[in-house]
C-alpha positions in Angstrom: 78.9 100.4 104.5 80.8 103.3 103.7 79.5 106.6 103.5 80.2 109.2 100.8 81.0 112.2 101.2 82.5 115.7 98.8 86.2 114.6 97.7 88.4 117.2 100.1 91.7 117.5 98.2 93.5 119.2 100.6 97.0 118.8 102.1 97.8 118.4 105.3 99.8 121.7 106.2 96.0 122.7 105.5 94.4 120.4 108.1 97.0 121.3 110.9 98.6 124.4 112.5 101.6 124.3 110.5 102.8 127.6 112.0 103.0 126.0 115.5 103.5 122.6 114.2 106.0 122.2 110.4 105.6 118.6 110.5 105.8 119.2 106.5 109.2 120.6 106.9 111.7 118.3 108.3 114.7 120.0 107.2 113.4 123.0 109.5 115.1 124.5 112.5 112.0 125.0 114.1 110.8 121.1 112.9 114.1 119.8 115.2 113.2 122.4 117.8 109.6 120.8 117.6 111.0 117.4 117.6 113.2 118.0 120.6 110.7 119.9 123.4 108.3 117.1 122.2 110.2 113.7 122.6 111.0 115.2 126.3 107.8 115.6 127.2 106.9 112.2 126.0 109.5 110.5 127.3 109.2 112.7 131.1 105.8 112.3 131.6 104.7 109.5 129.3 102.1 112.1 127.8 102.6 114.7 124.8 100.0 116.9 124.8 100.0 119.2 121.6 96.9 121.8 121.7 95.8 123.2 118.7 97.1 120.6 116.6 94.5 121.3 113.9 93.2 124.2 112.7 89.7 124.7 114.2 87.9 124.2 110.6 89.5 120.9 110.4 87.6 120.2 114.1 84.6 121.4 112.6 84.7 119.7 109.0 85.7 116.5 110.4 83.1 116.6 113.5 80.6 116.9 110.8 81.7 114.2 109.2 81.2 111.9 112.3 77.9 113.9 112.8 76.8 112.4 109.4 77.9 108.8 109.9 76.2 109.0 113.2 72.8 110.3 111.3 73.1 108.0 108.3 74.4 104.8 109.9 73.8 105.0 113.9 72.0 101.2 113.5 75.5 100.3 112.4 77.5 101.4 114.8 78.8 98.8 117.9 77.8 100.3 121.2 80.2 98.6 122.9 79.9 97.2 126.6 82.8 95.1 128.0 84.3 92.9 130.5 88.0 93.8 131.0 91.3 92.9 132.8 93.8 95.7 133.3 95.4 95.0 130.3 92.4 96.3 127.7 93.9 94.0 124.6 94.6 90.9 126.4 94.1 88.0 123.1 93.2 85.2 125.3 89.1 84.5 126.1 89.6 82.9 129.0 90.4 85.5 131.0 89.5 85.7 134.8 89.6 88.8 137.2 87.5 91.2 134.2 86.4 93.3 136.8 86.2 96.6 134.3 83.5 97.4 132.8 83.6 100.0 129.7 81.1 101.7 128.0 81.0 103.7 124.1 80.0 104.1 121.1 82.6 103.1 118.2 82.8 104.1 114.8 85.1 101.6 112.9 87.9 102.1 110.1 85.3 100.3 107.5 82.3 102.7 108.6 84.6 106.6 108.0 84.5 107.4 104.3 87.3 106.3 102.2 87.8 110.5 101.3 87.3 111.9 104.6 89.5 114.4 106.1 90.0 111.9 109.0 91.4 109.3 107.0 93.8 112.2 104.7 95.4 112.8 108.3 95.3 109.2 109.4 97.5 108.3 106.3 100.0 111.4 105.9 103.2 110.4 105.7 104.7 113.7 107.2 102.4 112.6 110.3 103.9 109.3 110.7 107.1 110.3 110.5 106.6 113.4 112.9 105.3 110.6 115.4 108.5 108.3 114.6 110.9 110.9 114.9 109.6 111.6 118.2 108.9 108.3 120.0 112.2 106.8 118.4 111.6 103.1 119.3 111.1 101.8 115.5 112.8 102.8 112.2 109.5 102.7 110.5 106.0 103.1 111.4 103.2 102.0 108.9 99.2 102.8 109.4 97.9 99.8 110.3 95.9 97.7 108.0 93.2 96.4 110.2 89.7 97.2 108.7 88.5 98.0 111.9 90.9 99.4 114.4 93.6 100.8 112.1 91.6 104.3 112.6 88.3 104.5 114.7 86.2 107.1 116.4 85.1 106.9 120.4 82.2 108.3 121.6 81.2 108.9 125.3 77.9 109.4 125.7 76.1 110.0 129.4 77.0 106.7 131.3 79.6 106.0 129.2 83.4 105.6 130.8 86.4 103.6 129.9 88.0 102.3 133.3 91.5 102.0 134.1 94.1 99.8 131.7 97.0 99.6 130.2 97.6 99.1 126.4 99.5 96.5 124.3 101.3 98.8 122.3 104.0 101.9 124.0 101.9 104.5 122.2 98.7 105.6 121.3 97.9 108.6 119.2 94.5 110.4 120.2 93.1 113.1 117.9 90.6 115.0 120.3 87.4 116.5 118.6 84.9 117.3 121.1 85.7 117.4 125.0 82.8 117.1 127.7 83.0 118.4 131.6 83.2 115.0 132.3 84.7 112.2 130.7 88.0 113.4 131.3 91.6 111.3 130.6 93.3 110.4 133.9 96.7 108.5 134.3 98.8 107.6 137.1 102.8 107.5 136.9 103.0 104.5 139.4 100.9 102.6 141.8 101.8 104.9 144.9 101.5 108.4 142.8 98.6 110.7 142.7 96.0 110.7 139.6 97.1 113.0 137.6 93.6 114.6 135.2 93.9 116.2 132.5 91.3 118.8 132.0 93.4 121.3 129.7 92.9 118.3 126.5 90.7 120.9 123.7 89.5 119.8 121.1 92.0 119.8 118.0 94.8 118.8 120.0 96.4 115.8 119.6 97.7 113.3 122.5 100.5 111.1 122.2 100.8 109.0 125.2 102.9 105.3 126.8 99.8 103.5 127.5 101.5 100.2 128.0 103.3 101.5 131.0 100.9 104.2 132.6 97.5 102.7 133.8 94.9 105.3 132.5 91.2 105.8 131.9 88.1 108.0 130.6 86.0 109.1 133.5 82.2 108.2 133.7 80.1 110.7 132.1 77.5 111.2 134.7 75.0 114.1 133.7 76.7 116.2 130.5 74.9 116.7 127.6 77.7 117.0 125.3 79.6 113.7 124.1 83.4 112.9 123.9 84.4 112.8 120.6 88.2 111.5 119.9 89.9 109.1 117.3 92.4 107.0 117.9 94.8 106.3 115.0 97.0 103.1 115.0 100.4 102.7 113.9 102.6 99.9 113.9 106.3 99.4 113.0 105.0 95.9 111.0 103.8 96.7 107.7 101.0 94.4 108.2 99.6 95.0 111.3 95.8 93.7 112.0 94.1 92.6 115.3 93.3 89.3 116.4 89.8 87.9 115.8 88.9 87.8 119.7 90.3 91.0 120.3 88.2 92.5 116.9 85.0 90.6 118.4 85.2 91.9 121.7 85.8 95.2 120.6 84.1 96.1 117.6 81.4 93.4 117.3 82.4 91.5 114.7 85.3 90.1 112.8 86.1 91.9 109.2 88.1 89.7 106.4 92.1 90.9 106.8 
């Protein structure tokens, strides 16, 4: 069910650091500029890493708007356990060799309010096309229209990890809300290269990063008191993009109409 909270009308130069960040203003010297420094970093490293991406009362009104779905509806949210291969979204369930094991607690597209400041973001058109213009694979990117994993929150709790994978898709967009000491994103550029961890993500950043071809992962969080909080927002260049009912199943713990 979803929960209700106080319509929040505002735009989304308001939600982000539009002085570092003019993702409202295309036409901009300092948007190309932007566009530029970013698709290199993306495209050297295979991780963009923009701190400070919102302003820090976004963090705070969006954290407690997780805070109140995780008071008002915790015995509805999927604490997910799985079984995994390398490759996280594999669609078949006859898999052999799931020798991961992942831990955390999800909160699901259906389950974030239909006016939260989450979702505003999620669905902002000057986003997606700031996230276009800089991974420059597809002419178009659309928000995915999944009821579950178009936009969901992760939470790490103590014991909690997600172990090393690689994604389906070339990106994944990560809006980071609440870091830990431990729990912190790893990657590795090839088989033979050193893990690179990366302990400067704060929260209101936002990551962009080639999961498909970088195996990465969320380290266990062993003794910390304080959760990782992120959301992952899914975009697709197919206007109708939805997740397979094993992969939904697995996942989320159940299978929504599409």
């Amino acid at each position: 069910m979803l929960c209700k909270t106080k319509v929040n009308v505002r735009q989304i130069h308001q939600l982000i650091n539009s002085k570092i960040y003019p993702i409202d203003n295309h036409r901009s010297s300092d948007y190309q500029n932007l566009i530029s420094n970013s698709r290199k970093q993306f495209i050297d490293t295979g991780c963009l890493y923009l701190p400070h991406f919102l302003t820090q009362q976004t963090v705070v009104n969006v954290r407690n708007e997780i805070n109140q779905i995780l008071i008002n509806s915790s015995n509805e949210l999927f604490q997910s356990v799985v079984q995994h291969t390398e490759n996280l979204y594999e669609t078949s369930a006859n898999q052999l060799n799931e020798n991961e094991t992942s831990s955390k607690t999800i909160i699901a597209y259906d389950q974030i309010p239909l006016n939260s400041l989450l979702r505003r973001i999620y669905l902002s058109n000057h986003l997606i096309d700031f996230l276009r213009d800089i991974i420059q694979i597809y002419p178009k990117l659309y928000p995915s229209r999944d009821p579950l994993g178009a936009l969901y929150v992760n939470i790490y709790r103590q014991s909690d990890q997600l172990n090393c994978h690689k994604d389906h898709s070339h990106f994944f967009v990560n809006l980071l809300f609440q870091q830990s000491t431990e729990g912190i994103f790893q990657y590795k550029i090839n088989e033979n290269s050193p893990i690179i961890s990366r302990n400067d993500f704060q929260s209101g950043g936002l990551v962009l990063f080639n999961g498909r071809a970088y195996s990465h992962r969320i380290t266990r969080i062993s003794q910390s008191n304080q959760s990782r909080i992120n959301a992952i927002l899914t975009y697709d260049c197919h206007d109708r993009h939805v997740l397979s009912d094993y992969v939904s199943q697995k996942f989320f713990g159940r299978i929504s109409k599409k």
